[in-house]
C-alpha positions in Angstrom: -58.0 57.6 157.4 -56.3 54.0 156.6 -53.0 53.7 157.8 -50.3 51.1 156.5 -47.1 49.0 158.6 -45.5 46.1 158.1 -43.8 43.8 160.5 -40.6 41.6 159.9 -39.9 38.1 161.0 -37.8 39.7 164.1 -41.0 41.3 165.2 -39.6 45.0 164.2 -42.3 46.8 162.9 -41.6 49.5 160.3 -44.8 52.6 159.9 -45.6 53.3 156.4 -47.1 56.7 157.2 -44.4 58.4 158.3 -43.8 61.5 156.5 -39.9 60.5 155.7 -41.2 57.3 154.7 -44.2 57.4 153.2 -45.8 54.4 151.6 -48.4 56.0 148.4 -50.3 55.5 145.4 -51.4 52.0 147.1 -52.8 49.3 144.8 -53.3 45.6 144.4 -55.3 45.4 147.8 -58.3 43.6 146.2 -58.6 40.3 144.5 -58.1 38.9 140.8 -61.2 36.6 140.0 -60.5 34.4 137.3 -63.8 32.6 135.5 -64.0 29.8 132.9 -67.3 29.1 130.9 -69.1 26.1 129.5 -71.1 26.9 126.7 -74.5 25.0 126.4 -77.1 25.8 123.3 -75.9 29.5 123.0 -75.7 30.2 127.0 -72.5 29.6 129.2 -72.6 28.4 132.6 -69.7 29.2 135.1 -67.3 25.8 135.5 -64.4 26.9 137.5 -63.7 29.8 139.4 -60.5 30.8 141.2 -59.5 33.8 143.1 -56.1 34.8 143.1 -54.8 37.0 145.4 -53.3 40.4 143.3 -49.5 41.7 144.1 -49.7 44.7 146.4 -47.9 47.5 145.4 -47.2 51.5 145.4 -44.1 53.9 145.9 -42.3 54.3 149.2 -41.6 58.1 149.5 -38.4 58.7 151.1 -37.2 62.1 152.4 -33.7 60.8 151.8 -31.1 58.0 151.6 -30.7 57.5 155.1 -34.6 56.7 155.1 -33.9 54.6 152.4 -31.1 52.4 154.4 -33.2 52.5 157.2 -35.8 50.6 155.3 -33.5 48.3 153.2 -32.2 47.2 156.6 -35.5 46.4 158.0 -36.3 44.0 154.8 -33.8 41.5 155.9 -35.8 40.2 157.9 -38.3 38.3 155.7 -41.2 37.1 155.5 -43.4 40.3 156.2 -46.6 40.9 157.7 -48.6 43.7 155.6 -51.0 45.5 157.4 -53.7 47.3 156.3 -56.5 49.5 158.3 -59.2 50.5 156.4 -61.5 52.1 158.4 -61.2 50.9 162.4 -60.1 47.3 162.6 -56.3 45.9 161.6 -56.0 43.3 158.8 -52.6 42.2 157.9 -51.4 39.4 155.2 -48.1 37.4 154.6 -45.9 39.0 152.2 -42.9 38.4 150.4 -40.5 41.7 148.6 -40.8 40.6 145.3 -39.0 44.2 144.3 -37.9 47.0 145.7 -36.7 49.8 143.0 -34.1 52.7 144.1 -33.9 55.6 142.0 -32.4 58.9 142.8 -33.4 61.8 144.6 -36.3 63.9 142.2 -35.2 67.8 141.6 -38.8 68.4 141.6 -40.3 66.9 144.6 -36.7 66.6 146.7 -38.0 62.9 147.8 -36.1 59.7 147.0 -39.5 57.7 145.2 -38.7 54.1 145.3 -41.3 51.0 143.8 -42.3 48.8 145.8 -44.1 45.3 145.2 -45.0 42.6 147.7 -46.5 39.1 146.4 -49.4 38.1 149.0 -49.0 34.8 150.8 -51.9 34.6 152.9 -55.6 36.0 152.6 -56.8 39.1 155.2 -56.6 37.8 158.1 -58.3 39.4 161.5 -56.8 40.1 165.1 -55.8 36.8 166.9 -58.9 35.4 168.9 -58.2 33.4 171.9 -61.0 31.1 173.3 -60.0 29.8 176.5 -60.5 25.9 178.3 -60.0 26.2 182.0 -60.7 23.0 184.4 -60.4 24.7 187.4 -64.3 24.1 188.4 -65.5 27.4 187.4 -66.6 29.9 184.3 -63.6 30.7 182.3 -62.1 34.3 182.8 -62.7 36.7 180.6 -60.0 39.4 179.1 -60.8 42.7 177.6 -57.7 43.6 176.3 -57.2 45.7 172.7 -55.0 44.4 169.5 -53.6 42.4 168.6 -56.0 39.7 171.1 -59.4 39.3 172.0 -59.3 36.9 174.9 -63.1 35.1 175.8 -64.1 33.0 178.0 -65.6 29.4 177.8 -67.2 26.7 180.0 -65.0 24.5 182.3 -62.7 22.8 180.0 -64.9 23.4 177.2 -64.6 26.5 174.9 -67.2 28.2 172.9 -65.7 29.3 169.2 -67.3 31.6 166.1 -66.1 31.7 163.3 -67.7 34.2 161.0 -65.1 34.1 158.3 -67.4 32.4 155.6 -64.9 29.7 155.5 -63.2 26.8 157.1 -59.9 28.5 159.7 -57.0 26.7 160.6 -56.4 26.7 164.6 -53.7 26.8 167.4 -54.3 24.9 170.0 -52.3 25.4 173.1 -52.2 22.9 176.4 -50.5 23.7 179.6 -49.2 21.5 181.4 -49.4 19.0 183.4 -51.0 17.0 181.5 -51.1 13.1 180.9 -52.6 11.8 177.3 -54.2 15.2 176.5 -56.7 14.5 174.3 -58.9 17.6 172.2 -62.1 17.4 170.1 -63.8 19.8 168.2 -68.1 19.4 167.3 -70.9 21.3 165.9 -74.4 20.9 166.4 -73.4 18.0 168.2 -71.5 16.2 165.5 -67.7 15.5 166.2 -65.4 16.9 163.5 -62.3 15.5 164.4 -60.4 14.8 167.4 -56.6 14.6 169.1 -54.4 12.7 171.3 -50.8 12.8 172.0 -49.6 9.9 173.6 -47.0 11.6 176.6 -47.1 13.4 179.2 -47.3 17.4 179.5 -45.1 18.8 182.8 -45.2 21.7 184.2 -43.3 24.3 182.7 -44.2 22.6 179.5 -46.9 23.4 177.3 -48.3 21.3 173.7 -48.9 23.4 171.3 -51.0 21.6 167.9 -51.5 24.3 165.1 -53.6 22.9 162.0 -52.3 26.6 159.6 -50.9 25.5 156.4 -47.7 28.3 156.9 -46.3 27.4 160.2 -47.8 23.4 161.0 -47.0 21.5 164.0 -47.1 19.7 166.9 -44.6 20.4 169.4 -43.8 20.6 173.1 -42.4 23.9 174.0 -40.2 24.1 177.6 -38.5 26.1 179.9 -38.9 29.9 180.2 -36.6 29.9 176.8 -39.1 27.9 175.1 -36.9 25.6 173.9 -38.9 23.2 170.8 -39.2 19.6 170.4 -41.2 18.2 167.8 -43.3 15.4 169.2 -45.3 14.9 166.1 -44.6 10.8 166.1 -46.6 10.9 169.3 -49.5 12.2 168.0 -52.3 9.1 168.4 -52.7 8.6 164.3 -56.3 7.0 164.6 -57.6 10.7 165.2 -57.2 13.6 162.7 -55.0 15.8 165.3 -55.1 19.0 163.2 -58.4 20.6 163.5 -60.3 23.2 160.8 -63.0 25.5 162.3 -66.1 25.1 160.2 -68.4 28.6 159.7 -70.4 29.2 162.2 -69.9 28.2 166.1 -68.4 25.2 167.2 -67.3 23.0 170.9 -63.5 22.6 171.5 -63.3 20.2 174.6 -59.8 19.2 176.1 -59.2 16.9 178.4 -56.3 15.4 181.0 -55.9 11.5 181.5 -54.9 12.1 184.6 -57.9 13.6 185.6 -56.5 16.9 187.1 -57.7 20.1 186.3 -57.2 21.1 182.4 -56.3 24.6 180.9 -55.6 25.2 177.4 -56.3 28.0 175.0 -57.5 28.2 171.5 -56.3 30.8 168.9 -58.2 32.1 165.6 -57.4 34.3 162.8 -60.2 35.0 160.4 -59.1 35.1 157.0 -60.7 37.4 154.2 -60.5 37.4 150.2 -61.8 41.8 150.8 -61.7 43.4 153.9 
């Protein structure tokens, strides 16, 4: 049976299926296709087509007002991750409440039935994949653990990584450190892409983080065991592209250390669908 949740920006996660908080009637889960036409002697040929990714919406079905509250409090949180099982895999987009409607409680069916609309952000996107580079001299490690990762393995500082999206993905790139000059590269086929550097050094405790997605982009050092940010975008070596797009099909991340010592970083993926 598909199930339904959503998660808010503090990481809470709220289940639509409850039965004193039902989320039903769902709709807008597909895609709007819009087409315009040339016309040539009598035929038309297709000029332009855009998809456009339709409002998802339904009625949240509460057994009461404390439900209600319960939920209300929980959207203060935005943005929101939608997500959406169909059959056996979790898909989840971006979403901001466009409206939330409160009526009162029905004589009829004793349930508080609210509207609820959320304006999509993002595509489908899959369970994070993370395709690890470890320069330790042997075969990288490989993780079977369940959602929300899928850890594999690559080749001594060289990772391995699909993408079977039908499109070009964004990536996360993540380098621990120490590490002097890291420098990463992505090819296919055996034909470079596009390639980083960022012109510092790495310490332990510290790790680089490069992330090419549109929604959260940035190159930053992240320290400490409170993580604490700096932005070290200005030290990115701007001779190179630095942000890298995963082309369809498989493709070579290699990283590697200045210094020479062993290098471990880790790659993460999200597929992104128009349908799932």
């Amino acid at each position: 049976m598909r199930q339904f949740k959503m998660q808010n920006a503090k990481g809470q996660e709220f289940d639509l299926m409850r039965k004193d908080a039902l989320f039903i009637n769902p709709a807008g889960l597909g895609i709007d296709i819009e087409t315009e036409y040339d016309e040539v002697q009598g035929n038309y040929r297709e000029y332009n087509r855009v998809i456009t990714r339709a409002q998802i919406n339904g009625v949240m079905s509460f057994e009461g007002y404390e439900q209600f509250s319960e939920f209300a409090a929980f959207l203060r949180y935005p943005p929101f991750e939608f997500y959406y099982k169909p059959e056996d895999k979790w898909y989840k987009k971006r979403c901001a409440v466009a409206r939330l409607e409160k009526s009162e409680i029905s004589q009829d069916t004793c349930a508080l039935d609210c509207e609820l609309y959320l304006a999509a952000l993002t595509g489908w996107r899959s369970e994070t994949q993370m395709f690890w580079a470890d320069g330790t001299g042997g075969v990288g490690k490989v993780y079977n653990y369940s959602y929300p990762y899928t850890y594999t393995g690559g080749t001594v500082g060289t990772a391995r990584i699909r993408n079977n999206s039908g499109r070009r993905q964004s990536m996360r790139i993540t380098i621990i450190g120490r590490a002097e000059t890291p420098t990463w590269a992505l090819s296919q086929g055996g034909i470079l892409i596009g390639s980083g550097r960022c012109l510092m050094t790495v310490d332990k405790n510290e790790k680089l983080v490069i992330d090419s997605n549109p929604l959260n982009m940035e190159m930053a050092v992240y320290r400490g065991e409170n993580q604490k940010k700096e932005n070290v975008y200005q030290r990115g070596d701007f001779e190179t592209e630095r942000f890298l797009y995963l082309p369809e099909g498989e493709s070579i991340l290699v990283v590697t250390n200045g210094s020479g010592e062993p290098i471990k970083a880790v790659a993460e993926i999200q597929e992104e669908y128009d349908l799932v």
